[in-house]
C-alpha positions in Angstrom: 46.8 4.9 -35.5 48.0 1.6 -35.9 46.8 -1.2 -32.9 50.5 -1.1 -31.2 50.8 2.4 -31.3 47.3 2.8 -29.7 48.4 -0.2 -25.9 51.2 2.5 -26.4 49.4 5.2 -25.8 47.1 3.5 -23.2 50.5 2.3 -21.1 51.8 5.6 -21.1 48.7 7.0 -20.3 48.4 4.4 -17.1 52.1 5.2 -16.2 51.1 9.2 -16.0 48.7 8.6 -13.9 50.3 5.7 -11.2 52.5 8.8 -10.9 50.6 11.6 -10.3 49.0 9.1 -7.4 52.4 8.6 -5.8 53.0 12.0 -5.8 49.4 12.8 -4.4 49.7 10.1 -1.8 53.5 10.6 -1.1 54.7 9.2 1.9 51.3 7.6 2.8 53.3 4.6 4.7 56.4 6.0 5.3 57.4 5.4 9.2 60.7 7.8 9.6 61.2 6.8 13.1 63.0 10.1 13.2 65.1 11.3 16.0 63.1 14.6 16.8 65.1 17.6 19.2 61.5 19.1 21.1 62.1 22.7 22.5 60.1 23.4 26.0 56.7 23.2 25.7 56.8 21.1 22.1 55.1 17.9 20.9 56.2 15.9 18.3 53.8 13.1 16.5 54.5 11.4 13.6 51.0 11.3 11.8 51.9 10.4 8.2 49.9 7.4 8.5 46.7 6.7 7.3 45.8 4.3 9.5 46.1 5.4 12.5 45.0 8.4 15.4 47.5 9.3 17.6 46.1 10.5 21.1 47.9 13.2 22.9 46.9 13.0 27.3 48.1 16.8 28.2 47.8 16.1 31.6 49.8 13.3 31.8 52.5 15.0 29.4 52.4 17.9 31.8 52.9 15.6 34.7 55.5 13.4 32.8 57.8 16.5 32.1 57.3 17.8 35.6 58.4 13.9 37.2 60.5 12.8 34.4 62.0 16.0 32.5 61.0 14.2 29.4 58.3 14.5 27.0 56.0 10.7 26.8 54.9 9.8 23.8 51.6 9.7 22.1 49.6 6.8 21.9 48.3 5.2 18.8 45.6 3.3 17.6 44.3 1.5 14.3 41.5 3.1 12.4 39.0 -0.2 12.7 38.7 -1.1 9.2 36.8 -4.8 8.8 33.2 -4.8 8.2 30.6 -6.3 10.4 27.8 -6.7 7.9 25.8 -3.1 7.2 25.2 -2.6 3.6 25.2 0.9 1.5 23.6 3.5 4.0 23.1 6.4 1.1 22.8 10.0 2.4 20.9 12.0 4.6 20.2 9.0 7.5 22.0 8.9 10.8 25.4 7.7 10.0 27.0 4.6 11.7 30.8 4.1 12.3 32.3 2.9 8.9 34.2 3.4 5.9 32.6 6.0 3.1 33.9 5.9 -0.4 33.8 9.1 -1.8 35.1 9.8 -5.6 37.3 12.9 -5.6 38.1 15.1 -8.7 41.5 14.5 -7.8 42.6 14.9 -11.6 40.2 18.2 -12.5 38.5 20.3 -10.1 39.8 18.9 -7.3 38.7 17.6 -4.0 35.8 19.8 -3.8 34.1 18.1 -6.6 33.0 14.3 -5.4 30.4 11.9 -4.9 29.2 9.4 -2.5 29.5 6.3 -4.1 29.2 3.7 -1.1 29.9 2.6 2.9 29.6 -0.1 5.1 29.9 -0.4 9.3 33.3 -1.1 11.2 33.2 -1.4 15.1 33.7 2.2 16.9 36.9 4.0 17.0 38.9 2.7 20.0 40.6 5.1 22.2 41.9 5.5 25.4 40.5 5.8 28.9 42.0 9.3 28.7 43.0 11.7 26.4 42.8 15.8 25.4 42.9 15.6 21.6 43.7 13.2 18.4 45.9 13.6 15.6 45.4 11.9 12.0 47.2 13.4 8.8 45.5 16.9 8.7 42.5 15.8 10.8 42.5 16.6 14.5 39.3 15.4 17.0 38.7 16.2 20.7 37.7 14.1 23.6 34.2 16.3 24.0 36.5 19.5 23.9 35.9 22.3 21.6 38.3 25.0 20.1 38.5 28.5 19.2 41.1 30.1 16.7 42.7 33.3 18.3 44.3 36.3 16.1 47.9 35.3 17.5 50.3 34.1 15.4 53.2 33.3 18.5 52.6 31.5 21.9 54.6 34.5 23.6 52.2 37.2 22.7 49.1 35.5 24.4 47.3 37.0 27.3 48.2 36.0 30.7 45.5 33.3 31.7 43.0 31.8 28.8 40.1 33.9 31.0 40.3 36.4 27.8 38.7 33.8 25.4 36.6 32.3 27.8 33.5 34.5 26.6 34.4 33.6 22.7 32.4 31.2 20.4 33.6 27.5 21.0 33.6 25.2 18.2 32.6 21.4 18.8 34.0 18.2 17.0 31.1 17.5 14.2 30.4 14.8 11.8 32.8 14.2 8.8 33.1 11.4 6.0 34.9 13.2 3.5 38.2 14.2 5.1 40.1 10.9 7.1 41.2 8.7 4.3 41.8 5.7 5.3 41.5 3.4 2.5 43.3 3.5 -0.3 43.0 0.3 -2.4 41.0 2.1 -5.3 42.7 5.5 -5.8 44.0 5.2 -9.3 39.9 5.5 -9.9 39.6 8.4 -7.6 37.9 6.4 -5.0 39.1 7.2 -1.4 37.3 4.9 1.3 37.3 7.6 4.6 36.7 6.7 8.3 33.1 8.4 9.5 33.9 9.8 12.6 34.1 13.7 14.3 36.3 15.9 14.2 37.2 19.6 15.0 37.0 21.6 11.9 38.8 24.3 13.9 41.6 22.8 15.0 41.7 20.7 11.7 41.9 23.9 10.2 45.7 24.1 10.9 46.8 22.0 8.3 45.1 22.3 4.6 45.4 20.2 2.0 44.9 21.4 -1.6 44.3 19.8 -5.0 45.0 21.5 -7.4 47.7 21.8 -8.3 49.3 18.6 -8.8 51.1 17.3 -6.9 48.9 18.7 -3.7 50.0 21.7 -1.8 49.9 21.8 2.4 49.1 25.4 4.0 49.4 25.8 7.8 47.8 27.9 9.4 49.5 29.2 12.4 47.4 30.7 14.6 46.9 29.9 18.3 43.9 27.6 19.2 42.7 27.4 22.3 41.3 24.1 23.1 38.7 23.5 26.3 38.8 20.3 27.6 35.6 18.4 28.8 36.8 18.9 32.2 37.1 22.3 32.2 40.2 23.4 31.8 42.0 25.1 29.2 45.4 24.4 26.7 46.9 26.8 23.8 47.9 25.2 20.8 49.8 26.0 17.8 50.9 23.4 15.1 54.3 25.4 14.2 55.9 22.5 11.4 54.0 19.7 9.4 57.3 18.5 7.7 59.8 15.8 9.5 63.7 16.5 9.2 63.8 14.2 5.7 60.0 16.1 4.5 57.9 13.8 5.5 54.6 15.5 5.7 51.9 15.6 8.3 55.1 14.9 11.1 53.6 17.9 13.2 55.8 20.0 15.6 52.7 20.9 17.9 53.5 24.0 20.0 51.6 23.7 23.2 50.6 25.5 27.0 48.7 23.6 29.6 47.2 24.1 31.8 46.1 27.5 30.3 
C-alpha cells in the first residue's frame, strides 16, 4: 500500500465514522419550534435538547386549562455545565453534582459496555420553586415523587380513582451518571460527558434507547405510570409519541390525568 493510498484509507475511515455520529446524535440541537395540535388532557414538550430539563407544574397546568382553556407551557432550564474546581472523584465515594465522562461501546457492543474515565463538580441543578416531574431526552426525574408502571396500555381503561394502586411498590428517583448526556465535545472517541443527578428509572423507562444497531433505535413503552407526588396526591401518565411532526425525536406527546 502505497503512502497516498494509505491518508486515503485513514480519511475515508474518519468520514465513516463523523457519520455514524451524526446519525447517532441526530437532531441533538435541533429546536423545531413546531406548531403542536394537543388533544384534552395532552402535554407537549419539546425535549430534543441536550442541554436542558424541562419541568412540567401539573397543578398549575390543571389550573391554567380550567382559567385559561389553554395548556401553559413547560419551563426550561440549563444543565449547569462550568466547573467550580473538584478534581477526578473515581468510583464508589458519594458523588457530587457534576459532569461524568463515561466511554460507550457505541461502535461494538453498545452502550452497555463503558467505562468511567473522569468527572469534575458543577453547581446543583436549578429548578423551580415548584414542579411535579422533569423531562430530558429519554430521562425523566421527580420532585421527591415516585412512580409505578401499571398493566394498562390506554388512559380510558384505568380504574376510577388511583386508590387501586395505592397499596403497589413505588419506585423513587435514584442516582444516575450514565444516562443524561450532556456533553458532547468528545464523541467521535466514544466519550459522552453526562450530568450526575437522579432520576426515575420507572418513568424513564418509557422511552429506550438502543445501540446497536446503528443508527440507534427508540422503543416506547406505553404503559400507564402512575406518578405520586410529594404532596400526596396522585397523576396518570402515559408518554403516547416521542417523534415531532418533521421526526424529531425525544418531542414527547405526554398523555396525562391529574389529579388522579
Amino acid at each position: 500500500m502505497t503512502g497516498k493510498q494509505h491518508i486515503i484509507i485513514v480519511m475515508l475511515g474518519a468520514t465513516l465514522l463523523l457519520s455514524a455520529c451524526q446519525d447517532v446524535f441526530e437532531h441533538v440541537y435541533d429546536d423545531p419550534q413546531e406548531e403542536v395540535v394537543q388533544k384534552e388532557g395532552q402535554l407537549y414538550v419539546d425535549a430534543s435538547s441536550w442541554l436542558h430539563w424541562h419541568y412540567v407544574d401539573l397543578q398549575v397546568l390543571t389550573d391554567s386549562i380550567s382559567t385559561q382553556g389553554r395548556t401553559p407551557t413547560d419551563v426550561a432550564y440549563d444543565i449547569p455545565l462550568d466547573s467550580i474546581g473538584a478534581g477526578n472523584s473515581g468510583e464508589g465515594v458519594e458523588k457530587p453534582c457534576g459532569i461524568y465522562t463515561y466511554w460507550y461501546d457505541v461502535f461494538g457492543e453498545g452502550m452497555e459496555k463503558r467505562e468511567f474515565r473522569d468527572s469534575y463538580h458543577t453547581l446543583a441543578q436549578p429548578e423551580p420553586e415548584r414542579w411535579s416531574f422533569a423531562v430530558h431526552r429519554n430521562n425523566v426525574r421527580t420532585n421527591e415523587g415516585a412512580v409505578y408502571e401499571t398493566s394498562f396500555t390506554s388512559m380510558d381503561d384505568l380504574p376510577e380513582s388511583s386508590e387501586a394502586f395505592r397499596e403497589q411498590t413505588f419506585t423513587a428517583d435514584t442516582w444516575n451518571e450514565t444516562d443524561v448526556w450532556t456533553v458532547s465535545d468528545r464523541m467521535l472517541e466514544g466519550l459522552i460527558g453526562n450530568q450526575g443527578i437522579k432520576v426515575n428509572p420507572a418513568l424513564s423507562s418509557w422511552l429506550q434507547m438502543k445501540i446497536p444497531p446503528m443508527p440507534p433505535t427508540f422503543m416506547l413503552n406505553s404503559h400507564v405510570f402512575i406518578l405520586r407526588l410529594k404532596n400526596g396526591t396522585y397523576a396518570a401518565l402515559q408518554l403516547e409519541n416521542y417523534m415531532s411532526t418533521s421526526g424529531i425525536k425525544c418531542c414527547l406527546t405526554i398523555n396525562y390525568r391529574y389529579p388522579y
